[in-house]
C-alpha positions as CSV (number, residue, x, y, z in Angstrom):
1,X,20.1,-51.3,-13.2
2,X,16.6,-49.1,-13.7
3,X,16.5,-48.8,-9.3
4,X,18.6,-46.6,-9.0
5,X,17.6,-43.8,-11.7
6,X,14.2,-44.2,-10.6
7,X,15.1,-43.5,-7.2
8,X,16.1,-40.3,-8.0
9,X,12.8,-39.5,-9.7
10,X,10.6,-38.1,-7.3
11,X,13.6,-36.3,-6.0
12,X,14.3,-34.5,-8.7
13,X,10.5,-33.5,-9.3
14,X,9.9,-32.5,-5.7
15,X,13.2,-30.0,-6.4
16,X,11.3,-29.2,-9.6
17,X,8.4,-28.1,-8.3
18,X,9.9,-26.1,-5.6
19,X,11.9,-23.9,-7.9
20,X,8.8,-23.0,-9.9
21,X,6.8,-22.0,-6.6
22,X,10.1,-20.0,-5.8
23,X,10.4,-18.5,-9.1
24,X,10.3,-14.4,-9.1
25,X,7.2,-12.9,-10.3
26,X,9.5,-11.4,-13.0
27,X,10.6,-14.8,-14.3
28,X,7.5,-16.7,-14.1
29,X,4.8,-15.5,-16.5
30,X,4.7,-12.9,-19.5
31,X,5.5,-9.6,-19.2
32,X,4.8,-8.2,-22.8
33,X,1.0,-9.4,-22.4
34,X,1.5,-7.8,-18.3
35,X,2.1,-4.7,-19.9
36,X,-0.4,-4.6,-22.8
37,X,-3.3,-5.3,-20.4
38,X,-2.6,-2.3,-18.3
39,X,-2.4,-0.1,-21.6
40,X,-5.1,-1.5,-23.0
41,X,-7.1,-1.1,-19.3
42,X,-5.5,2.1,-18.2
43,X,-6.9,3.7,-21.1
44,X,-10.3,2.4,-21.1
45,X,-10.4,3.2,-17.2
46,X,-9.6,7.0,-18.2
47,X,-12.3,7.4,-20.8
48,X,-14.7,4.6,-18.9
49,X,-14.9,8.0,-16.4
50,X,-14.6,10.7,-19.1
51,X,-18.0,11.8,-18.4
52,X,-17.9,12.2,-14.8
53,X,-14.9,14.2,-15.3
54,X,-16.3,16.7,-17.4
55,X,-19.2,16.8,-15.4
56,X,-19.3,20.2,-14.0
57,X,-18.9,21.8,-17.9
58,X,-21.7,19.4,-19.2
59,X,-24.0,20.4,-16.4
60,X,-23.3,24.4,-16.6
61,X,-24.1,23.9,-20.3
62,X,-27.5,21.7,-19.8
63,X,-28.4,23.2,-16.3
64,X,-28.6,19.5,-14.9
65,X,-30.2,19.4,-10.8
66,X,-27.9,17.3,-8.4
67,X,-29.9,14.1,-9.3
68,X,-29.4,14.7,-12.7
69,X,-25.6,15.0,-12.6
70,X,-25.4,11.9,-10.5
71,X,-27.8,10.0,-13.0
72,X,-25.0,11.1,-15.6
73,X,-22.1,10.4,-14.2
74,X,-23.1,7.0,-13.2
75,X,-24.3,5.4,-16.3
76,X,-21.5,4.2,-17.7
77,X,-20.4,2.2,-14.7
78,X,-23.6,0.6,-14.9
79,X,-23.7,0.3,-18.6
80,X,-20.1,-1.5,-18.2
81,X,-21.0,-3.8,-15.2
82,X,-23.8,-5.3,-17.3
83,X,-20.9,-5.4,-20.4
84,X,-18.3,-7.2,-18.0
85,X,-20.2,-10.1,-18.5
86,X,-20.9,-9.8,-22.0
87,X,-17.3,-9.5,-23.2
88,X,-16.6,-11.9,-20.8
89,X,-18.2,-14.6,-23.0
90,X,-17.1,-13.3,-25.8
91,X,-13.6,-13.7,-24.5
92,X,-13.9,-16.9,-23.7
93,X,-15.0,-17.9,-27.3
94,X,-12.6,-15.8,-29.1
95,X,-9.7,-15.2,-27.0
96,X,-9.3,-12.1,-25.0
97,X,-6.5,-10.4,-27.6
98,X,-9.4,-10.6,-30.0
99,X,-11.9,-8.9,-28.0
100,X,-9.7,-6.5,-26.7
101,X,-9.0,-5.5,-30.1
102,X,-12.9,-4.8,-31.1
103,X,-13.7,-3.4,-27.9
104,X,-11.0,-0.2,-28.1
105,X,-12.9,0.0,-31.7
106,X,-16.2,0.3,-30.1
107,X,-15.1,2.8,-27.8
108,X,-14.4,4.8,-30.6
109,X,-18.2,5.5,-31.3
110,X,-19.3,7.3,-27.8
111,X,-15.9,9.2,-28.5
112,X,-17.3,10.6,-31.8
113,X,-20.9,11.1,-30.6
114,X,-19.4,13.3,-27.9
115,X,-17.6,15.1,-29.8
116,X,-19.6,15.5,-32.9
117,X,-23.2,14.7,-32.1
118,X,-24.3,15.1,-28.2
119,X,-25.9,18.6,-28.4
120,X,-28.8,17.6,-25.9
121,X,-29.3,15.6,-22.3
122,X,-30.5,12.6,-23.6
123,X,-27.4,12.5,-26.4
124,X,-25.1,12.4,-23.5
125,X,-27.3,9.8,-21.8
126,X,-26.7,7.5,-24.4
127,X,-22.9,8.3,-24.8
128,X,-22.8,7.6,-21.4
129,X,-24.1,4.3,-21.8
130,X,-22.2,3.9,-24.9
131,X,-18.9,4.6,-22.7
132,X,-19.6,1.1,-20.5
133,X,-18.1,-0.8,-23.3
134,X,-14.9,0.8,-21.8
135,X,-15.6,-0.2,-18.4
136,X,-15.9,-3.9,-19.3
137,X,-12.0,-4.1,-20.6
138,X,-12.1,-4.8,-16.4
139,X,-13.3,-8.5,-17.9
140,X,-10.3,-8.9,-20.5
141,X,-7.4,-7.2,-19.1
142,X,-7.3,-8.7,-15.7
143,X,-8.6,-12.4,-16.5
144,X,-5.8,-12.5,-19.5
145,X,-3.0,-11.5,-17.5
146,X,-3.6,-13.0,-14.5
147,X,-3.9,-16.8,-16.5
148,X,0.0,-16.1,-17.2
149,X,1.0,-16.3,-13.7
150,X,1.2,-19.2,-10.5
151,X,-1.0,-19.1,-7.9
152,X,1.3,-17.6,-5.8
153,X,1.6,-14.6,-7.5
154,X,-1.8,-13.8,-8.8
155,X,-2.3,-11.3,-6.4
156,X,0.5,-9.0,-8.2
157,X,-0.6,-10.3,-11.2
158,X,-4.0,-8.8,-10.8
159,X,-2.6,-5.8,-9.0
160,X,-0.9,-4.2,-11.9
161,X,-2.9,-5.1,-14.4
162,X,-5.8,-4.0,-12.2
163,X,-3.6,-0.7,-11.5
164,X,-4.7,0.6,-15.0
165,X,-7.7,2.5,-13.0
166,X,-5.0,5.0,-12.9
167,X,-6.5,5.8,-16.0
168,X,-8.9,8.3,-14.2
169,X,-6.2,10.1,-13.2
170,X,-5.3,11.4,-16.8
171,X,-8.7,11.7,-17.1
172,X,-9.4,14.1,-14.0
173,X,-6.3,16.2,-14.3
174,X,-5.9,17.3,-17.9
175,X,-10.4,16.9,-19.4
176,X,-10.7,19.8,-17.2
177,X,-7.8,22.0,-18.8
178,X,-8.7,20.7,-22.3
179,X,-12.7,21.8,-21.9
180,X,-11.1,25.2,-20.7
181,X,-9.3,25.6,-23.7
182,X,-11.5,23.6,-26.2
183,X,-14.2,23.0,-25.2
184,X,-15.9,19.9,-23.8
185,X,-17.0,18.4,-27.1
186,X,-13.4,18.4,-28.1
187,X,-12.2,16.3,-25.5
188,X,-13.9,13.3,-26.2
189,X,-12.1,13.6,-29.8
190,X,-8.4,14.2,-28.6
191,X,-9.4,11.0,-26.3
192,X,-9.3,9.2,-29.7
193,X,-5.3,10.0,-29.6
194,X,-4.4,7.6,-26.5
195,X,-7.1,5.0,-27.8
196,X,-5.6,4.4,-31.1
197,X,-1.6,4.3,-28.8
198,X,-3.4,1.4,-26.9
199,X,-4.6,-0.5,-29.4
200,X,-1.2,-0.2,-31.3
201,X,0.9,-1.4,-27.6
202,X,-2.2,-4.2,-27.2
203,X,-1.9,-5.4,-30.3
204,X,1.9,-5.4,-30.5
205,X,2.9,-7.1,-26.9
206,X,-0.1,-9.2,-25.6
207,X,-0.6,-12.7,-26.0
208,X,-3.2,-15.0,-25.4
209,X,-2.8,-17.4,-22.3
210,X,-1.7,-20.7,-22.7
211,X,-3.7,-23.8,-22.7
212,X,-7.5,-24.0,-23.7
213,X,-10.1,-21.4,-22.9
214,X,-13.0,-22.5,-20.0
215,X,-16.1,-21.6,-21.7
216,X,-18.6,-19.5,-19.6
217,X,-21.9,-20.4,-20.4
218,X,-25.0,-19.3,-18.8
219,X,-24.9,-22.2,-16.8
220,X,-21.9,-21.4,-15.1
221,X,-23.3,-17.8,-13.8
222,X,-26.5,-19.6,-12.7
223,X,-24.4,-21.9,-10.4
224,X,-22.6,-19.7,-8.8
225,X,-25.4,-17.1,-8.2
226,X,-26.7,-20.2,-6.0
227,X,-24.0,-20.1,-3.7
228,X,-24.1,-17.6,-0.4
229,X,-20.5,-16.8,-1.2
230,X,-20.9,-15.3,-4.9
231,X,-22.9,-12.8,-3.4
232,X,-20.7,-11.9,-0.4
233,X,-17.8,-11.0,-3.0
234,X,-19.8,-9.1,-4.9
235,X,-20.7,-7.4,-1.7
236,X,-16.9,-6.6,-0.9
237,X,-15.9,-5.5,-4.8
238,X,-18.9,-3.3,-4.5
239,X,-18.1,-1.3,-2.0
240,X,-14.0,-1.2,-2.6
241,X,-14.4,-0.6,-6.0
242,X,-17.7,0.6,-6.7
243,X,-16.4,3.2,-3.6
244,X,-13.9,3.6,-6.0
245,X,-14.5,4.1,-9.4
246,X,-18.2,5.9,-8.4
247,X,-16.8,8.2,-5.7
248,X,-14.0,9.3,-8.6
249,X,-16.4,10.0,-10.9
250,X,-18.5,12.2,-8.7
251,X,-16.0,13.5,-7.1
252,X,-15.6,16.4,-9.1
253,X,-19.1,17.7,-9.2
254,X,-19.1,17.3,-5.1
255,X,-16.5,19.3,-4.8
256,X,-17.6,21.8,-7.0
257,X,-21.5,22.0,-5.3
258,X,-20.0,21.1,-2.1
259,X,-16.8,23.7,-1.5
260,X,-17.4,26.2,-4.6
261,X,-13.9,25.4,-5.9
262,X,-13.3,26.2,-9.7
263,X,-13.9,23.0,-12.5
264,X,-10.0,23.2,-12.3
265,X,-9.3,23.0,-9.0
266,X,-12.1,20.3,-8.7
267,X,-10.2,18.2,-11.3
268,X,-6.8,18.7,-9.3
269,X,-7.9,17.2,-6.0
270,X,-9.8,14.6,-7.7
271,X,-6.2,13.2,-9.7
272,X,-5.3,13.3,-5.8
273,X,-7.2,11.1,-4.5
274,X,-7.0,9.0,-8.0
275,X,-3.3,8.9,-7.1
276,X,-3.6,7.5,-3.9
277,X,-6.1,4.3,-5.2
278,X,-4.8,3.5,-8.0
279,X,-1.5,2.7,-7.0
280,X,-2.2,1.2,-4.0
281,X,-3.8,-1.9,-6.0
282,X,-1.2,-3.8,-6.7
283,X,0.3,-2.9,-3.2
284,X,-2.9,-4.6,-1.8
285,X,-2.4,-7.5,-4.1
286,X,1.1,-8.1,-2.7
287,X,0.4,-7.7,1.1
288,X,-2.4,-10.0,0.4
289,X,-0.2,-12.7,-1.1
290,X,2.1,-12.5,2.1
291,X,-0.6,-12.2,4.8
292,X,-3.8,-13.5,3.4
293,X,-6.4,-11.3,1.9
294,X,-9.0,-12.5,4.6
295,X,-6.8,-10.5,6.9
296,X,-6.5,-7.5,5.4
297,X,-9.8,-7.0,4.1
298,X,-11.4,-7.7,7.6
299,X,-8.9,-4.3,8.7
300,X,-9.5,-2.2,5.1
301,X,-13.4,-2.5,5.9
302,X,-13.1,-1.3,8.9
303,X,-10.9,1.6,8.5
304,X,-13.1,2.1,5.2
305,X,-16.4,2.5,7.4
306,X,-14.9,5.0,9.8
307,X,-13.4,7.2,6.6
308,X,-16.9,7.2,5.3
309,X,-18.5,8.2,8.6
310,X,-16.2,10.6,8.9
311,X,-17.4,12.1,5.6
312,X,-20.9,12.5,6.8
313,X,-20.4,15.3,8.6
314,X,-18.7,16.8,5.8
315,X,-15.9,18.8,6.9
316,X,-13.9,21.7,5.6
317,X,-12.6,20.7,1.8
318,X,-8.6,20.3,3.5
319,X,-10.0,17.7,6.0
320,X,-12.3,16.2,3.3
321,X,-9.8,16.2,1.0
322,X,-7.1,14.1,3.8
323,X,-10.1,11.5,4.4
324,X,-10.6,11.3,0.6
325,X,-7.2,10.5,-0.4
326,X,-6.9,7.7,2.6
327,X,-10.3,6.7,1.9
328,X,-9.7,5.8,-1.9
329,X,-6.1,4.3,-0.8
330,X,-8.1,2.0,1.6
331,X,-10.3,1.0,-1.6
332,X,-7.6,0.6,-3.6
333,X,-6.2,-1.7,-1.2
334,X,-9.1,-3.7,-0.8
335,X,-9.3,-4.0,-4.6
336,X,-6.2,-6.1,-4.9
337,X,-6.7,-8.3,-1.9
338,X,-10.1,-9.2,-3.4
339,X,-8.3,-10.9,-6.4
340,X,-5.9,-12.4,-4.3
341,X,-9.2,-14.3,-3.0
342,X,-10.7,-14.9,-6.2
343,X,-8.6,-17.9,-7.6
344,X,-8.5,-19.6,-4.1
345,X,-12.2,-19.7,-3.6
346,X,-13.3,-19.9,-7.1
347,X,-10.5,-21.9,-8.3
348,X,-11.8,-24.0,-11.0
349,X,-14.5,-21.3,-12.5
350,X,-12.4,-18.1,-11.9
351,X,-13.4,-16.6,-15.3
352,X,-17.0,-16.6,-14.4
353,X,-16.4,-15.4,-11.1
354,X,-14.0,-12.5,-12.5
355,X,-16.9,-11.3,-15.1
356,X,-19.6,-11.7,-12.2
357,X,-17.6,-9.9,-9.5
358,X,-16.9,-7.1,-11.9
359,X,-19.7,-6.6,-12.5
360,X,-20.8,-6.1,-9.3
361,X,-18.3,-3.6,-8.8
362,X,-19.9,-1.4,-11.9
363,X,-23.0,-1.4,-10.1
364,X,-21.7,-0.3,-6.8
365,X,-19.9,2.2,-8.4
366,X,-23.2,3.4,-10.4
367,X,-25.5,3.8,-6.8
368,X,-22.6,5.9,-5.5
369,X,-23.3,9.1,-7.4
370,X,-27.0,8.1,-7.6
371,X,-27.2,7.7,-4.5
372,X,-25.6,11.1,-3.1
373,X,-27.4,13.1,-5.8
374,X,-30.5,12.0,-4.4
375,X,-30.0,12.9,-1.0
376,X,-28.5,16.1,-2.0
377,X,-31.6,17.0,-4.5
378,X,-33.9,15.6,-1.8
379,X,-32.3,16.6,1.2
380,X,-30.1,19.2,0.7
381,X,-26.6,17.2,1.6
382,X,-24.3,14.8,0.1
383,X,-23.8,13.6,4.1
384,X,-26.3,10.8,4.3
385,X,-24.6,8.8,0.9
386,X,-21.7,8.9,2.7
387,X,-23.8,7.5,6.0
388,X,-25.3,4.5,3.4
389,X,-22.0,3.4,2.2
390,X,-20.3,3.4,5.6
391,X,-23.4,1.0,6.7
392,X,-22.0,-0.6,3.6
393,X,-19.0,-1.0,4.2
394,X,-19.8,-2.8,8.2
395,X,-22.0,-5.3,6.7
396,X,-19.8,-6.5,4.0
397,X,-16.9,-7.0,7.1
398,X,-19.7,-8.6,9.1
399,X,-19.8,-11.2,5.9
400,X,-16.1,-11.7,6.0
401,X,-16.0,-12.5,9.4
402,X,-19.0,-14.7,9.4
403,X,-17.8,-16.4,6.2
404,X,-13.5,-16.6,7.4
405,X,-14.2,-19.7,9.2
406,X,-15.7,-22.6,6.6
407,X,-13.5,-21.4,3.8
408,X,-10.7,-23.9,3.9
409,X,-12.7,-26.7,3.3
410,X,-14.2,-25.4,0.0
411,X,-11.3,-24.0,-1.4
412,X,-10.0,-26.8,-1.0
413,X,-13.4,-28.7,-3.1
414,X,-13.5,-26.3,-5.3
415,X,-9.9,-26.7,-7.0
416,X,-8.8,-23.6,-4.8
417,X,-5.4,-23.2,-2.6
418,X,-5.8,-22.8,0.9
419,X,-3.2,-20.9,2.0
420,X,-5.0,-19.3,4.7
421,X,-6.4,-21.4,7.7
422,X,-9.2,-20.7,9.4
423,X,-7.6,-21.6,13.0
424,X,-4.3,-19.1,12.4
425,X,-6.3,-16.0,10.2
């Protein structure tokens, strides 16, 4: 009497599990805590780059030289690529709604001192570092959305939660026409308004994933600092988002040295370029999911070492300005398909990977306006940064193609998918 039910057992869970790989992105994971991660990350992305995009007012005011301005725009991404991992851990002990929550309260202390207290260079230093607690949302935002969703749709997952470095482009387009009417001081304090919105829509829609939280522990970072292929996508975040989020924040102080356009106008083509990355994120997290991010990234780091090349020359701002836009799209790109990657080859020890590879990122994006501040103080051009990070950009594709062919296998070990075969990629 029991055969035949049982017969239709393993039917009926093989039809199971084929409607939840075929569910719609929409359908299978939570959109409320979706949302309330890009707020919360959109938000932090604009005031992560604040500094960078008040830049050209704080260095009339202090009289900074080129390395200076560089040196100031870039430490909060390095302050928040050191802070990834911190608020990673604390994520994983307290849940990510939780430290969400408390970091959007420390941001609010840079956000006074720069309004209220940074009257001298090494003030705004410190602010600056100050300002990486906003950075490392990057650590809570993505991993807490992403654990809502199947593997096959982490790509978008990560996409539009990751799309919140839109952010800079609030940032860019209106810090400028507030220090013009205001006052620079006074923008870090109206940046307070949009803070305090986030916090409310965080606190309101997001939810802590399901299940129990992997603790990260020391331990965890050590082991995968051992292996070649830690280091190789740390190599690739660097340069597609450290291109990013550094080149964004300097942008508008090259423009300004480079082509004599007004703070204003700086600001303007700056939110265009923004435009162009930001939103091409979560684009590059679906193509990935469809044609495997191995693919894609081998042709974005390509096309990303040619736009960089072409840079070094640097040519008239309307030509400059048409590389830049497709340059940060390229990056933008590049940053999705990365975190398509993640969960396949990291599988079981994602969360550590996330913080580590973010962090990464940070510190590309802190050498990038180092970097051509130096070589403009020293040297008298931005053109040889750009001729670095287009060297940059050909060794982390010589990685991916050195590295494309043994991945299967330890995906596969590791608790990853393999959806991409070494033989057909």
């Amino acid at each position: 009497m029991l055969a035949r039910p049982l017969l239709l057992v393993e039917p009926m869970l093989r039809l199971n599990n084929l409607r939840i790989a075929n569910e719609s992105f929409w359908k299978s994971g939570h959109l409320p805590t979706l949302l309330g991660s890009f707020v919360y990350f959109d938000t932090s992305f604009m005031i992560w780059v604040l500094l960078g995009a008040l830049g050209n007012y704080v260095a009339n005011d202090f009289g900074l030289s080129p390395a200076q301005k560089g040196l100031m725009t870039a430490l909060p991404l390095l302050a928040g690529s050191v802070l990834r991992l911190i608020l990673g851990v604390v994520a994983d002990r307290i849940g990510p709604k939780k430290t969400g929550v408390m970091g959007m309260a420390l941001i609010m202390r840079p956000l006074l001192g720069g309004w209220l207290w940074a009257d001298s260079l090494e003030k705004i230093f410190l602010v600056g570092l100050l300002l990486g607690v906003a950075g490392a949302s990057f650590a809570v935002a993505l991993p807490m959305a992403s654990r809502w969703y199947p593997p096959q749709h982490q790509g978008l997952a990560m996409g539009i939660a990751g799309a919140g470095n839109s952010g800079t482009l609030f940032a860019t387009l209106f810090a400028p026409r507030l220090a013009e009417s205001f006052g620079w001081h006074a923008v870090f304090g109206l940046a307070m308004i949009p803070l305090l919105f986030a916090m409310i829509v965080f606190t309101v829609f997001a939810k802590d994933p399901p299940g129990a939280r992997a603790t990260r522990g020391s331990s965890e970072y050590l082991s995968l600092l051992r292996e070649p292929d830690a280091y190789r996508f740390c190599l690739f975040y660097g340069v597609t988002f450290g291109g990013f989020s550094g080149l964004l924040s300097f942008m508008p102080i090259f423009l300004h040295d480079q082509y004599s356009v007004s703070m204003v106008v700086a600001g303007n083509l700056t939110s265009l370029c923004v435009l162009s990355g930001s939103f091409m994120r979560p684009l590059g997290g679906w193509i990935a999911d469809r044609l495997g991010g191995v693919r894609v990234l081998i042709g974005l780091f390509g096309l990303i070492s040619l736009s960089l090349a072409a840079m070094v020359q640097l040519p008239s701002l309307t030509v400059a300005i048409l590389f830049l836009v497709f340059l940060l799209g390229l990056m933008g790109l590049g940053n999705g398909a990365i975190f398509q990657l993640v969960p396949q080859r990291f599988g079981g020890r994602m969360g550590a990977m996330t913080g580590l590879v973010g962090a990464a990122g940070g510190l590309g994006g802190f050498m990038f306006p180092v970097v051509l501040g130096w070589f403009k103080q020293s040297y008298g051009s931005f053109g040889m940064g750009f001729a670095l990070f287009a060297a940059l950009s050909v060794l982390a594709l010589i990685n991916l193609l050195t590295a494309r062919r043994r991945w299967v296998g330890l995906w596969l070990a590791d608790g990853g998918l393999a959806v991409e075969t070494a033989g057909n990629d």
